[in-house]
C-alpha positions in Angstrom: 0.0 0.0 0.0 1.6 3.1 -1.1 1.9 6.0 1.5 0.4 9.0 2.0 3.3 11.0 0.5 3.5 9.4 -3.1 -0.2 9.8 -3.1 -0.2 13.1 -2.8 2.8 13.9 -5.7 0.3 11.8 -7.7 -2.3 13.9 -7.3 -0.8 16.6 -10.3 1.0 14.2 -12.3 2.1 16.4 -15.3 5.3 16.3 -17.4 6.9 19.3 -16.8 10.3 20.5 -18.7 12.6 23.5 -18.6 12.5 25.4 -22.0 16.0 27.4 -22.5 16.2 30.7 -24.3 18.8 33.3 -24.5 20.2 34.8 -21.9 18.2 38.3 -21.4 15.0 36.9 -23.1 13.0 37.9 -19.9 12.9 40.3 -16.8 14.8 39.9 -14.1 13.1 38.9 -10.5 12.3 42.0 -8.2 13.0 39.9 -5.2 16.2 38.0 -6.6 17.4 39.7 -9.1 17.7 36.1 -11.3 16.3 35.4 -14.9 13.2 33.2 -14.5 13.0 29.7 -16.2 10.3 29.1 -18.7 8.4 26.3 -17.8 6.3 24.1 -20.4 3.7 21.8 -18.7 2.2 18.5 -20.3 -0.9 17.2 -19.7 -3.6 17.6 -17.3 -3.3 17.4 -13.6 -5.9 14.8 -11.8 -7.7 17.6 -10.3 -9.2 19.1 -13.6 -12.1 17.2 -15.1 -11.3 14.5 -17.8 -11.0 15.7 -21.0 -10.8 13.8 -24.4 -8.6 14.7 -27.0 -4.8 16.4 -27.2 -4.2 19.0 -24.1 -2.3 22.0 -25.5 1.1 22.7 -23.3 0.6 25.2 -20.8 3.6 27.4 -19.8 5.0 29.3 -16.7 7.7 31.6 -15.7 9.5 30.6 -12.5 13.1 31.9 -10.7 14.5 29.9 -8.7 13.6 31.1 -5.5 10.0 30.2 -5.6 7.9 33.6 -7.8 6.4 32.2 -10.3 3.4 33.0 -12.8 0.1 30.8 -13.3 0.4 28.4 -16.0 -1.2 29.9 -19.5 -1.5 28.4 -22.9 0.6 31.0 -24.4 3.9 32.3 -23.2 3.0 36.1 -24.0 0.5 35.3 -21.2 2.8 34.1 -18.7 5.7 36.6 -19.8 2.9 39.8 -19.1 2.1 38.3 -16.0 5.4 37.6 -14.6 6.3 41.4 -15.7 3.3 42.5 -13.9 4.0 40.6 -10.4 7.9 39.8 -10.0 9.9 42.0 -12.6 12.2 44.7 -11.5 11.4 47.7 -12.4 13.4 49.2 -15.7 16.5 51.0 -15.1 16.9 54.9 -16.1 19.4 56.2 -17.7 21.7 59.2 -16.1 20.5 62.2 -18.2 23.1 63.9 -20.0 23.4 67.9 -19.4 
């Protein structure tokens, strides 16, 4: 009988893989100051209702100390979230006299 633990990573059992990009591709974390890591999601997590036919990936934006976006179908979704919620705030330039 399996234990309460592996029952519980069971419960969202989706593929998930790290998508790389170049460097600078996205905003840097407010709190950390690191580049997030785009995040593509496969499949469907027991806790949504069964669905038949292809699932579309989802995507996400996480750093790695723990901000992270919602998981959206496109990744111009999950990019204007993460700038809304964890990305430092542009830099200005000195102004020249």
């Amino acid at each position: 009988m399996p234990s309460r633990r592996i029952d519980a990573a069971l419960e969202d059992t989706m593929l998930q893989r790290v998508v790389s990009h170049l460097k600078g591709r996205f905003t840097r974390c407010r709190r950390c100051g690191s580049e997030p890591h785009h995040v593509r999601h496969h499949g469907r997590p027991s806790s949504e209702p069964v669905q038949f036919g292809p699932v579309a990936p989802r995507h996400s934006l996480e750093c790695r100390f723990g901000a992270c976006t919602g998981q959206h179908t496109l990744l111009a979704a999950a990019e204007a979230e993460w700038n809304d919620k964890h990305a430092q705030a542009a830099r200005r330039g000195r102004k020249v006299a």
